[in-house]
LUMDO-615985 format. One record per residue (C-alpha): x, y, z; residue in three letters; residue number from 1. Coordinates in steps of 0.001 Angstrom, whole numbers. Example, Ala and Ser with C-alpha at 12.3 -4.5 7.8 and 13.67 -1.06 7.14 Angstrom:
((12300, -4500, 7800), 'ALA', 1);
((13670, -1060, 7140), 'SER', 2);
END
This chain:
((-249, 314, -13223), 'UNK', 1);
((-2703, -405, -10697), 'UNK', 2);
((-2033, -2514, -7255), 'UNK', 3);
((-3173, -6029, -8371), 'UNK', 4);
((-4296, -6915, -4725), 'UNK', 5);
((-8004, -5589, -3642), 'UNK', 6);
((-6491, -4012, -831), 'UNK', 7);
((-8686, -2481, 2059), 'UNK', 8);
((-11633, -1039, 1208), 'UNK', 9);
((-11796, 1190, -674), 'UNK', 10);
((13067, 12745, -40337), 'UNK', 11);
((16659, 14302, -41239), 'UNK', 12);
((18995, 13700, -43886), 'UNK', 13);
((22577, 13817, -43420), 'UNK', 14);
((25611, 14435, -45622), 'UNK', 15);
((28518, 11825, -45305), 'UNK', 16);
((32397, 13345, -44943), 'UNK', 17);
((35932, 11567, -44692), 'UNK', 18);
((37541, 11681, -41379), 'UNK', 19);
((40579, 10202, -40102), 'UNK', 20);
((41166, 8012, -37208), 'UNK', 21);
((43379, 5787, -35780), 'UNK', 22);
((45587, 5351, -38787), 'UNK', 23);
((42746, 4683, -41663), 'UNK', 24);
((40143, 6036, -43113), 'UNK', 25);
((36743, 5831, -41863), 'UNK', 26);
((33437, 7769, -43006), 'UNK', 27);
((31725, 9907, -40442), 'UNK', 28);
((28264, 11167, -40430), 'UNK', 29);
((27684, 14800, -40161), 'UNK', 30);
((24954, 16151, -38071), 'UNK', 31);
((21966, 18258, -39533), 'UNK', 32);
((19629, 19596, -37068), 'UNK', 33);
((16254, 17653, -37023), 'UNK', 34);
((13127, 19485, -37144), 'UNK', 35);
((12358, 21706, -34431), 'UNK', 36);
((9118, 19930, -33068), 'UNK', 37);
((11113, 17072, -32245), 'UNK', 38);
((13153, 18283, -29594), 'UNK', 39);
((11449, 18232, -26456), 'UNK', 40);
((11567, 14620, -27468), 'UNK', 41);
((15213, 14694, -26414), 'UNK', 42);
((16356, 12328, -23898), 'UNK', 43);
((19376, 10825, -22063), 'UNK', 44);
((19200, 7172, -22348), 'UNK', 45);
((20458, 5043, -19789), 'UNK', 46);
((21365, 1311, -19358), 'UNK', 47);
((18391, 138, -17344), 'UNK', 48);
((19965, -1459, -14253), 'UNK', 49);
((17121, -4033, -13733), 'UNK', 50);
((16647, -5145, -17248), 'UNK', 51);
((19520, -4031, -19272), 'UNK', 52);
((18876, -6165, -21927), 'UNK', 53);
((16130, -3771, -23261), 'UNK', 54);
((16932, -801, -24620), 'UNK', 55);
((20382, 637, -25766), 'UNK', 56);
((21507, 3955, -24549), 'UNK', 57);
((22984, 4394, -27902), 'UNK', 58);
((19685, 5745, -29485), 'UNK', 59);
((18089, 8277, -28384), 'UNK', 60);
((14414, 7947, -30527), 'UNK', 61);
((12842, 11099, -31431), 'UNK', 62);
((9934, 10401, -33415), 'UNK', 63);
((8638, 6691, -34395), 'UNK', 64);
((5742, 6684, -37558), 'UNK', 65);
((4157, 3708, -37499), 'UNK', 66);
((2168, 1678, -40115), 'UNK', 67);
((610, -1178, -39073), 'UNK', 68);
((-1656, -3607, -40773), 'UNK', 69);
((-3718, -6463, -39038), 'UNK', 70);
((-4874, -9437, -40749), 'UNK', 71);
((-7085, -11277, -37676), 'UNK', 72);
((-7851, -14259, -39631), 'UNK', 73);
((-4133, -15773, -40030), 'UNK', 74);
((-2883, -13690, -36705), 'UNK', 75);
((-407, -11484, -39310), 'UNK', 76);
((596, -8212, -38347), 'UNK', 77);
((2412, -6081, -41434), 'UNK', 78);
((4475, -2630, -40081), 'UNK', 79);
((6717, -204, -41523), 'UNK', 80);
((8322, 2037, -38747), 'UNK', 81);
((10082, 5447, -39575), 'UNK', 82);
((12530, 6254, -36730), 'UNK', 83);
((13884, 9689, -36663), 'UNK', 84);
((16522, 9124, -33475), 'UNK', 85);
((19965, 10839, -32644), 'UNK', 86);
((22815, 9429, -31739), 'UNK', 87);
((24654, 9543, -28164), 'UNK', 88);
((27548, 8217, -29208), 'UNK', 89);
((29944, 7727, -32365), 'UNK', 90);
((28742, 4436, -33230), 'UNK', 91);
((28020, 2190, -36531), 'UNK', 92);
((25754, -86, -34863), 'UNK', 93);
((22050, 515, -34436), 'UNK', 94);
((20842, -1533, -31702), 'UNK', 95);
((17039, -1766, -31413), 'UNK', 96);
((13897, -4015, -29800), 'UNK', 97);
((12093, -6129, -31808), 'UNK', 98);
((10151, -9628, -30786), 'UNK', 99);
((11586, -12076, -33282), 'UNK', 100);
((8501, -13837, -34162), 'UNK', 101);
((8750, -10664, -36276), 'UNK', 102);
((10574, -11001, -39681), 'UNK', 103);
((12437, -7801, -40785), 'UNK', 104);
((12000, -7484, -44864), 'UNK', 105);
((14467, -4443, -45202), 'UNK', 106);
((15703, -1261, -43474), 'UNK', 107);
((17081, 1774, -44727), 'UNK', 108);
((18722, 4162, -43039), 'UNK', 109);
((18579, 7722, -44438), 'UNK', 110);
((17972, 6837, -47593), 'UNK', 111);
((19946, 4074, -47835), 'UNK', 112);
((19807, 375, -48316), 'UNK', 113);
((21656, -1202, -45469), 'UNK', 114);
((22441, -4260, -43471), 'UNK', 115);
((20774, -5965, -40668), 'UNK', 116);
((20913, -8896, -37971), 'UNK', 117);
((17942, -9942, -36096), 'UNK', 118);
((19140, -12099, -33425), 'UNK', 119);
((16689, -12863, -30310), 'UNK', 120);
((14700, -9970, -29876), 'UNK', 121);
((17698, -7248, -30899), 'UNK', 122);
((17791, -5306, -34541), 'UNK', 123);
((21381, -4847, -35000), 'UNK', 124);
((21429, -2248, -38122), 'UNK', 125);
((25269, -1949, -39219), 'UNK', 126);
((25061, 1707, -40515), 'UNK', 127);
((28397, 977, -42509), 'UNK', 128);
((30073, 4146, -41591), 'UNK', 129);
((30425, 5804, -38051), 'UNK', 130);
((27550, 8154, -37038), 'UNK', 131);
((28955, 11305, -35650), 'UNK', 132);
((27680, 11892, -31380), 'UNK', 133);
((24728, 14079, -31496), 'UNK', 134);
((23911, 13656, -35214), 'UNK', 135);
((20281, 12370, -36304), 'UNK', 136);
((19310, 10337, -38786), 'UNK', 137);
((16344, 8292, -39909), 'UNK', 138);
((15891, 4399, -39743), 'UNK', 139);
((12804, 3113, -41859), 'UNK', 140);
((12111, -224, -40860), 'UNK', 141);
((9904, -3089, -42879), 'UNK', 142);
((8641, -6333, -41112), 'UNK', 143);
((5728, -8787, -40545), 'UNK', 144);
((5432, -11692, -38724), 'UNK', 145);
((2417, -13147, -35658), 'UNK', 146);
((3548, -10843, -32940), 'UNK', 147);
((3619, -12516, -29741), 'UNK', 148);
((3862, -11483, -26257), 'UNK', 149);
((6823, -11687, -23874), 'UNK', 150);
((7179, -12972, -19912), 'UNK', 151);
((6517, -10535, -17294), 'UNK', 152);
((9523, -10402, -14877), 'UNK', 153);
((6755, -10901, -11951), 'UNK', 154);
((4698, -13334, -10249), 'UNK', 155);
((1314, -11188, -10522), 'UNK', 156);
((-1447, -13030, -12438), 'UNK', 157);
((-3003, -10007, -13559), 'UNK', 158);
((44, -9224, -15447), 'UNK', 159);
((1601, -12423, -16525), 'UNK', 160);
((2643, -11574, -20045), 'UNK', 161);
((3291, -8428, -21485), 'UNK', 162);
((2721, -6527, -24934), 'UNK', 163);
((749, -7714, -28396), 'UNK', 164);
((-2384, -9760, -27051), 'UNK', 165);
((-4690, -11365, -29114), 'UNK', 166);
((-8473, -13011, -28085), 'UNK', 167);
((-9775, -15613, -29297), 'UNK', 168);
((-11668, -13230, -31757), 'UNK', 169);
((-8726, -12103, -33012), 'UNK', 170);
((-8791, -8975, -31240), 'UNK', 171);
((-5737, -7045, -29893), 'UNK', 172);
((-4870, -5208, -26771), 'UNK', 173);
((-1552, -4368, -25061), 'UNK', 174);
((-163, -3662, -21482), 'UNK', 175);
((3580, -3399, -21928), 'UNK', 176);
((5242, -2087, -18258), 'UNK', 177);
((8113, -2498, -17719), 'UNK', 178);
((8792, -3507, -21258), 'UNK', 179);
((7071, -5350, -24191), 'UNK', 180);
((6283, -3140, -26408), 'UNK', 181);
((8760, -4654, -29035), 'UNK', 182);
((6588, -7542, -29212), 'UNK', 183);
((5144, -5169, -31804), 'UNK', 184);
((7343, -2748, -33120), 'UNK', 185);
((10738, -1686, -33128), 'UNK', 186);
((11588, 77, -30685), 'UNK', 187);
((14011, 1613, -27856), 'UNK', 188);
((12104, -227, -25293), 'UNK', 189);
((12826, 1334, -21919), 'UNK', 190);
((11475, 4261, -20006), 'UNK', 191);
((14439, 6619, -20522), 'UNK', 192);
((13983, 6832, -23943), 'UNK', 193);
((11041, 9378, -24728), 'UNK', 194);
((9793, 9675, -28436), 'UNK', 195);
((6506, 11185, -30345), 'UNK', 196);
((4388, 9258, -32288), 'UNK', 197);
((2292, 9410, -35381), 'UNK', 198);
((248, 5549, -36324), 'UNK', 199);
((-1840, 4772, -38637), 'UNK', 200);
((-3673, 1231, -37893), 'UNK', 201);
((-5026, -545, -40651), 'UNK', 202);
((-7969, -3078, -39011), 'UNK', 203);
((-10592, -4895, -40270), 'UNK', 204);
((-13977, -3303, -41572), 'UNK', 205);
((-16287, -3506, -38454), 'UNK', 206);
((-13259, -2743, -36086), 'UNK', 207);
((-10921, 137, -35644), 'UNK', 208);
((-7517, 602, -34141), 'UNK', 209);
((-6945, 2588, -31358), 'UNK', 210);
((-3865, 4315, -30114), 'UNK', 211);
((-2788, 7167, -27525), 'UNK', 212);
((-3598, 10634, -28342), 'UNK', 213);
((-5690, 12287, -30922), 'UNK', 214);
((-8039, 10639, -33857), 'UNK', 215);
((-6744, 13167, -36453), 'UNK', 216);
((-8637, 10776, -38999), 'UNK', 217);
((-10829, 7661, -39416), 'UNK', 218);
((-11839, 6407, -43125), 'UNK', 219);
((-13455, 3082, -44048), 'UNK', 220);
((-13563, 1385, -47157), 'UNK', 221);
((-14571, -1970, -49012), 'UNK', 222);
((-12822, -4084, -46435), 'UNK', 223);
((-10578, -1605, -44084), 'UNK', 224);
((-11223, 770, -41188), 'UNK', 225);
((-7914, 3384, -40907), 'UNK', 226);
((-7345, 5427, -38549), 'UNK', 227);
((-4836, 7886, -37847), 'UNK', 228);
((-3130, 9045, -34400), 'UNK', 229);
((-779, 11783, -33079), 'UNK', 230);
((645, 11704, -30246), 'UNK', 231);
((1852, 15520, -29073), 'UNK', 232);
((3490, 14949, -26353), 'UNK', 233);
((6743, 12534, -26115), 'UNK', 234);
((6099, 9167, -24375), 'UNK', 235);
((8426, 6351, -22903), 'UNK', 236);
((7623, 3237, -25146), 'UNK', 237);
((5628, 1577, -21918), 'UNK', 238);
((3210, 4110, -22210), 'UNK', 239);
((2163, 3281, -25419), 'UNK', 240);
((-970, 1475, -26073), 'UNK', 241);
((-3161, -436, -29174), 'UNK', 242);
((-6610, -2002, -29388), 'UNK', 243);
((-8092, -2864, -32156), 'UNK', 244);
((-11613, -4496, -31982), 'UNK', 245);
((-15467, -3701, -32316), 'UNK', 246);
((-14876, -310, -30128), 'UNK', 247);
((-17842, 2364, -30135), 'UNK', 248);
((-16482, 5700, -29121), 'UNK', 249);
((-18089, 7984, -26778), 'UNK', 250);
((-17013, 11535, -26231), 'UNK', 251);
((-16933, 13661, -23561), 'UNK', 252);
((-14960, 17372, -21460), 'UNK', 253);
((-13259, 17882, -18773), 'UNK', 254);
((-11942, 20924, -17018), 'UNK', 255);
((-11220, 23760, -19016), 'UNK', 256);
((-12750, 21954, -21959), 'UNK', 257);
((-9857, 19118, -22326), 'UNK', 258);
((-11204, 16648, -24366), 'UNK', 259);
((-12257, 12882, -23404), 'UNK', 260);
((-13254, 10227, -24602), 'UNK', 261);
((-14248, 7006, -24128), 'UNK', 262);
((-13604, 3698, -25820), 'UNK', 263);
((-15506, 1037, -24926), 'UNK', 264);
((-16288, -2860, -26539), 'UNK', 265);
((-19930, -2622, -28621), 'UNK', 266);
((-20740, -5536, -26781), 'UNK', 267);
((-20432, -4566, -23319), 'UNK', 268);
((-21108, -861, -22329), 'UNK', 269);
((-21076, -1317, -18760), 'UNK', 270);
((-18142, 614, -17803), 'UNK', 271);
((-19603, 3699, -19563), 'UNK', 272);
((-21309, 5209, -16195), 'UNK', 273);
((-17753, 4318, -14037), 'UNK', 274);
((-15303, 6239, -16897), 'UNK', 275);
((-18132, 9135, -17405), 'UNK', 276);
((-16953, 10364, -13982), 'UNK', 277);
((-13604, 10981, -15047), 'UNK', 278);
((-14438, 15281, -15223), 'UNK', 279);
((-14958, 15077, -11373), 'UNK', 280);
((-11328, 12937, -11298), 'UNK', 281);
((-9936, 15385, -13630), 'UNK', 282);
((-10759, 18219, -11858), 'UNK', 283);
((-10035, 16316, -8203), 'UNK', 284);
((-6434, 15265, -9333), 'UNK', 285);
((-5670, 19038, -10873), 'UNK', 286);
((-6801, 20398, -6880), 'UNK', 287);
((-3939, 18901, -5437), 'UNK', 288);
((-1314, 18351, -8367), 'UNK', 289);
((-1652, 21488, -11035), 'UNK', 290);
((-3012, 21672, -13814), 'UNK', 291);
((-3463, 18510, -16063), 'UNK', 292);
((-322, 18034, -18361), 'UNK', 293);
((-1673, 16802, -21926), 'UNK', 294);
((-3870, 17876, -24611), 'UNK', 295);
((-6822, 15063, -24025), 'UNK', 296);
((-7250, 12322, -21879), 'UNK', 297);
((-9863, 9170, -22180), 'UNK', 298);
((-9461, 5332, -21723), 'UNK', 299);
((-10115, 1898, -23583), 'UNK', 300);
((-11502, -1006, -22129), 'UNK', 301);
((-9657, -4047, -22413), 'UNK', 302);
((-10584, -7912, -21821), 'UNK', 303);
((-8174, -7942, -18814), 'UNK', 304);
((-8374, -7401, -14794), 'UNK', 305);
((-5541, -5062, -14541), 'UNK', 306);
((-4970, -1306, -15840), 'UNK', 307);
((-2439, 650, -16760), 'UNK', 308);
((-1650, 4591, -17205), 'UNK', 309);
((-1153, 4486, -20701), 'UNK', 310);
((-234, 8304, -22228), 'UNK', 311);
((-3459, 10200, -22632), 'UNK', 312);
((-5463, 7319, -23224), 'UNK', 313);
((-5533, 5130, -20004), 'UNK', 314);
((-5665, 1240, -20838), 'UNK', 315);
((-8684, -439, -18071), 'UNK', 316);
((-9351, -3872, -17799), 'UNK', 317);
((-13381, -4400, -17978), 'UNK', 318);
((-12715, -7343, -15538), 'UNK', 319);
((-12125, -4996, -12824), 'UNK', 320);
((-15736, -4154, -12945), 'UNK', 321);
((-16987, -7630, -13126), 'UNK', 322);
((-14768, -9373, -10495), 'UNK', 323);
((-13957, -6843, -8071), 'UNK', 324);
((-16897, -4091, -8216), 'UNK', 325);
((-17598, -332, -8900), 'UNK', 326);
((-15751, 616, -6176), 'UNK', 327);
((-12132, -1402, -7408), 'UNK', 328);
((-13011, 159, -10906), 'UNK', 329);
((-13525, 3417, -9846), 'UNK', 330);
((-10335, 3466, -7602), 'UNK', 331);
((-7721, 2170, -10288), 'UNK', 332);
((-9393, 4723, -12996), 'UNK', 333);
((-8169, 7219, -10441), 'UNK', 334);
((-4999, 5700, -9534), 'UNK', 335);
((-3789, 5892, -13743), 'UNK', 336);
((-5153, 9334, -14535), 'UNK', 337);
((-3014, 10370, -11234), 'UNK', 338);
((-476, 8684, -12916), 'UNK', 339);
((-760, 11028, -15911), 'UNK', 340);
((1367, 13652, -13563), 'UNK', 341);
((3358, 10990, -12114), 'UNK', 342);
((5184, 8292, -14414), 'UNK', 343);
((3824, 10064, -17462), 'UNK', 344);
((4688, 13884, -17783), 'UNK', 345);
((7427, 13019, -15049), 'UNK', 346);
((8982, 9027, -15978), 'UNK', 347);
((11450, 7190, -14189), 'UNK', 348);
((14604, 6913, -16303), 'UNK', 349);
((15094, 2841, -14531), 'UNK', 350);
((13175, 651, -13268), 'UNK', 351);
((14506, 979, -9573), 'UNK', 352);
((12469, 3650, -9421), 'UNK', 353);
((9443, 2728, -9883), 'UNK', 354);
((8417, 4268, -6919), 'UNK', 355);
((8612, 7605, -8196), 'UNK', 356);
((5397, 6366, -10183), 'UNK', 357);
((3272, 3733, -8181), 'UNK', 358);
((4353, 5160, -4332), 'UNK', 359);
((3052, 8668, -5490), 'UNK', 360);
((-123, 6924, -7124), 'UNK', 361);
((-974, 4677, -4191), 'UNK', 362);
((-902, 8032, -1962), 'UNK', 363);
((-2559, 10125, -3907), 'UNK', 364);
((-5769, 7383, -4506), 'UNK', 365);
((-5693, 6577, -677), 'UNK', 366);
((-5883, 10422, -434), 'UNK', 367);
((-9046, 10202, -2627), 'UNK', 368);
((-10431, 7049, -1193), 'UNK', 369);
((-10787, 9074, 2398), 'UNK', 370);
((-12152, 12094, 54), 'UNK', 371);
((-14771, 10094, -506), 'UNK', 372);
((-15635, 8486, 2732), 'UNK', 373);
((-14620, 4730, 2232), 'UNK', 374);
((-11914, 4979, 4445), 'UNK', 375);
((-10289, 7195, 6819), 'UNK', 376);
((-6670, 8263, 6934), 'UNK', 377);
((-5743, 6577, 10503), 'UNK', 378);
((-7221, 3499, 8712), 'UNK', 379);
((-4831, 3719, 6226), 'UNK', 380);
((-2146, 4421, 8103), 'UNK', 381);
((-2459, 1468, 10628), 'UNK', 382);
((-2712, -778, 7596), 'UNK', 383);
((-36, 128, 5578), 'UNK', 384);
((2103, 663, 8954), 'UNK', 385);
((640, -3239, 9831), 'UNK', 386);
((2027, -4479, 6703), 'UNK', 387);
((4628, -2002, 6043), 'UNK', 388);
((7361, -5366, 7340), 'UNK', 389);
((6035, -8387, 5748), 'UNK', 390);
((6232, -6526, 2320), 'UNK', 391);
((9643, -5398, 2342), 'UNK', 392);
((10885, -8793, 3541), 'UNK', 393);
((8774, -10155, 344), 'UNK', 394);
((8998, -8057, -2129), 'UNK', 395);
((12212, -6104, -1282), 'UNK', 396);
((12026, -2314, -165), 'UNK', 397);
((10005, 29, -1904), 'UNK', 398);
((13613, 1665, -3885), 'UNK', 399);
((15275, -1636, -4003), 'UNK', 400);
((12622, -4368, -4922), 'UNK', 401);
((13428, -7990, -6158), 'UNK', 402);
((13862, -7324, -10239), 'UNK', 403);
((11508, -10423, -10792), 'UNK', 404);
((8973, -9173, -8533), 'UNK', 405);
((8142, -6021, -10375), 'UNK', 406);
((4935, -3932, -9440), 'UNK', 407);
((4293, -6020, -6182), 'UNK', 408);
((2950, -5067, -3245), 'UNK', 409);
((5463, -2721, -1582), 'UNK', 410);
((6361, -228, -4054), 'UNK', 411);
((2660, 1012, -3707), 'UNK', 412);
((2179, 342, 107), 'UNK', 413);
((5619, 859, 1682), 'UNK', 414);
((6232, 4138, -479), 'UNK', 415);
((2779, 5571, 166), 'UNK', 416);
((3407, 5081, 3783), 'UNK', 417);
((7027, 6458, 3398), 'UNK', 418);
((4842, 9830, 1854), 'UNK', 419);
((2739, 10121, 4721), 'UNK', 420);
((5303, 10154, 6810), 'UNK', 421);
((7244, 12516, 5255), 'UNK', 422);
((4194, 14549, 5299), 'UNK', 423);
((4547, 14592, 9075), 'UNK', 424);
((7592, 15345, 8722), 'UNK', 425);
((7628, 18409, 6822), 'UNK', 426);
((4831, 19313, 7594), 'UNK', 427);
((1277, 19842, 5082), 'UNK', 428);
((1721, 23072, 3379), 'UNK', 429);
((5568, 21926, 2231), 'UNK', 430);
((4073, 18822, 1370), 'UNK', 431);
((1336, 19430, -311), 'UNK', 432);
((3890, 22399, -2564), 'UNK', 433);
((6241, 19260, -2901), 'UNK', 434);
((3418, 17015, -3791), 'UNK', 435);
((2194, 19207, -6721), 'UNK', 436);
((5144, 21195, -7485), 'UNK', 437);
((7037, 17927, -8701), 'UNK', 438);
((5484, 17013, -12079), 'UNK', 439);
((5279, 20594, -12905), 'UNK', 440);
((8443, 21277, -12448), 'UNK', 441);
((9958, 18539, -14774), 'UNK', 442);
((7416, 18925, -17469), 'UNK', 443);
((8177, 15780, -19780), 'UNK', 444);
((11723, 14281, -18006), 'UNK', 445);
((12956, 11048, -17338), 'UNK', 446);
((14818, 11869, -13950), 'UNK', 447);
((16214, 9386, -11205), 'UNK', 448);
((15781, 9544, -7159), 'UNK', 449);
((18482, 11807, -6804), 'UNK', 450);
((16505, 14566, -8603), 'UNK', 451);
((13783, 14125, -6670), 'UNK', 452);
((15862, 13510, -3242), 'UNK', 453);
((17532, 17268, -4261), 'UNK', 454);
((14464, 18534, -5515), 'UNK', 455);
((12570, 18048, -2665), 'UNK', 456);
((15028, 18640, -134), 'UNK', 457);
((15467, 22365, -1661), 'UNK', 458);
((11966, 22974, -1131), 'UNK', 459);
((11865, 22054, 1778), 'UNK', 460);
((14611, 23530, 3623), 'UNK', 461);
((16071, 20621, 4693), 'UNK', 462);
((18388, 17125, 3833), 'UNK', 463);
((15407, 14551, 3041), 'UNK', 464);
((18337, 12177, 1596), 'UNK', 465);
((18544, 10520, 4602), 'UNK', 466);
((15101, 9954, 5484), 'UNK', 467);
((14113, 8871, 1996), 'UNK', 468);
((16707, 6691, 1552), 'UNK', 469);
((16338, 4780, 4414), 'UNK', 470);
((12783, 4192, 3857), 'UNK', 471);
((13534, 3115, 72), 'UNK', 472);
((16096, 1293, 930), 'UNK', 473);
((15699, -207, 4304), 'UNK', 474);
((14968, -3878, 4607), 'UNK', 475);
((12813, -3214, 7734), 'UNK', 476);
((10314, -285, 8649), 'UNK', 477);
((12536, 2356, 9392), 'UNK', 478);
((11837, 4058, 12756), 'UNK', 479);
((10080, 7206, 12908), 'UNK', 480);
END
């Protein structure tokens, strides 16, 4: 997600088999290896300590197929999700997220008719017999309902609600970080949790729905545009993205022929010259951080000022260009296809960490900015230094920020300046092997800051745990 100040310039089935425990009788669930694609889609879920009320380490989702239908007129969306998921624990609960303005009609679970609570915004699914640890199974679930968005745990007006939005055209667009994307599906909604995908939107004649990854088909008939997506790589559920509106696609290559593409509203094409220089980012961003990590990478165009680095397909507000000029626009493009190495192919498995995304993103666009000549490095450097105080006693430090302050100002500025020091400190070459090595080297995790404090500290040859931590953690600039 980009800085919302301007800143200076710049599916397996399972067999069922009697076990005993604690005096009685109790049905277990035995485990059948899911298919083999599915793996690298393995996680270890955690209880998120900032917002533990989304998400349940109990499921670890695999694999969510999607369905959705939109009916613009009456606001009504119709889905059917099928959740292949494993597991973590012997449990007969299935705890997911789902907005309750959404009205489950049944679920199944594999194969099976079973029994569900919706209270709030949690599915409860009782599985009526104890699911083995490890095992997998599949969860089909029915609903429809007007999807509505959910309260950003922040002050930022750019971001004041998260997940399903609709315009007063009836069209739809999301931005869902740290959470939100329940608003629209069920879901496992927290970034530990990595899953692929495979949706099929169902929109309105003249429109089409749009999701991350690859068109693998798009089919209109008397009344209906469909359109098909895969997504081949797994994503947390905040990376996800929809639009669905009056969208004309334009196409486009990057380095080593990875496709792009561009979707942008009929009505306005004005952001068309600003994304068409995403080869040059492309090939910019792969310079200093390795080679690109997905298949294909693009963005939509949203009726919103912010942006966010949405998996493959980068979510832009078309705002940005309006309010805040070519230059803001150009800069946040930048900042969430940077992001495609760091938050995407590499995720924070809680929110605390956040840094590990938006510090790294901050640094590496101020490292473009000066590329380009807007800016010079010292500039930087006595701004964020300048500033470095009056956001930490704001917002929190840059590792320890206020939970209702999410994505303010000193998770970008305080951790960018906490890189460049440690850039001095290590000196360039280690840094700049550090600085790319990272997202290579964890290809698709969810990690914490002790991976990365380790991690780092191994290639450089020395204990960074103490000078990270203080600057993550320290309520004032730490010295040095």
């Amino acid at each position: 997600m980009l800085w919302s100040s301007a800143g200076i310039v710049g599916l397996a089935v399972v067999t069922l088999v009697s076990t005993a425990g604690a005096g009685a009788a109790v049905q277990q669930a035995a485990a059948r290896p899911a298919p083999a694609p599915y793996d690298a889609a393995r996680s270890h879920p955690v209880e998120d300590p900032y917002y533990p009320a989304k998400g349940d380490p109990s499921v670890d989702a695999l694999h969510y197929g999607l369905k959705l239908r939109w009916a613009p007129k009456h606001r009504k969306l119709k889905g059917k999700a099928t959740i292949a998921f494993r597991a973590t624990a012997a449990e007969s609960r299935i705890q997911l997220d789902l907005g309750n303005p959404l009205k489950v009609r049944g679920v199944r679970l594999d194969g099976r008719t079973v029994a569900f609570s919706h209270p709030g915004k949690n599915l409860v699914v009782n599985a009526g017999v104890v699911l083995a640890k490890d095992s997998r199974h599949t969860l089909i679930v029915r609903y429809a309902g007007t999807p509505k968005h959910v309260k950003a745990p922040t002050d930022r007006s750019d971001i004041a609600h998260l997940g399903w939005t609709v315009t007063k055209g009836g069209q739809v667009w999301t931005m869902q970080e740290p959470y939100g994307a329940y608003s629209w599906y069920p879901v496992n909604d927290q970034p530990s949790d990595k899953a692929f995908y495979d949706v099929r939107i169902s929109a309105p004649k003249a429109w089409v729905g749009i999701f991350n990854g690859k068109l693998e088909n798009r089919r209109t008939t008397a009344k209906r545009t469909i359109t098909r997506w895969h997504l081949a790589s797994p994503a947390s559920s905040y990376l996800t993205t929809i639009a669905i509106g009056d969208y004309v696609r334009h196409r486009d290559r990057g380095p080593h022929n990875l496709p792009i593409t561009y979707w942008v509203p009929r009505g306005d094409q004005s952001t068309l010259s600003e994304l068409r220089r995403t080869p040059k980012m492309i090939k910019w961003l792969e310079k200093r951080l390795g080679p690109y990590p997905f298949d294909r990478i693009g963005a939509v165009v949203v009726p919103n000022f912010s942006a966010m680095e949405t998996q493959t397909l980068v979510t832009m507000g078309g705002q940005l260009l309006r309010d805040y000029g070519a230059r803001s626009f150009r800069a946040d493009l930048l900042h969430e296809y940077s992001h495609q190495w760091y938050g995407d192919t590499v995720t924070p498995d809680n929110w605390p960490d956040l840094w590990l995304n938006e510090s790294f993103a901050m640094y590496t666009q101020i490292r473009w900015e000066v590329s380009r000549g807007w800016s010079t490095m010292n500039q930087w450097r006595r701004y964020l230094k300048l500033t470095d105080n009056d956001s930490r006693a704001s917002d929190g430090p840059p590792g320890a920020y206020h939970p209702q302050q999410f994505g303010d100002t000193c998770v970008y500025h305080c951790g960018a300046l906490m890189l460049d020091r440690l850039r001095t400190k290590v000196g360039v070459s280690t840094f700049n092997a550090i600085w790319k090595g990272w997202p290579q080297k964890h290809r698709f995790a969810s990690v914490d800051r002790s991976t990365y404090i380790d991690w780092a500290s191994a290639r450089a040859g020395q204990d960074l745990g103490p000078f990270l931590t203080a600057y993550l953690t320290s309520a004032t600039t730490p010295a040095g």
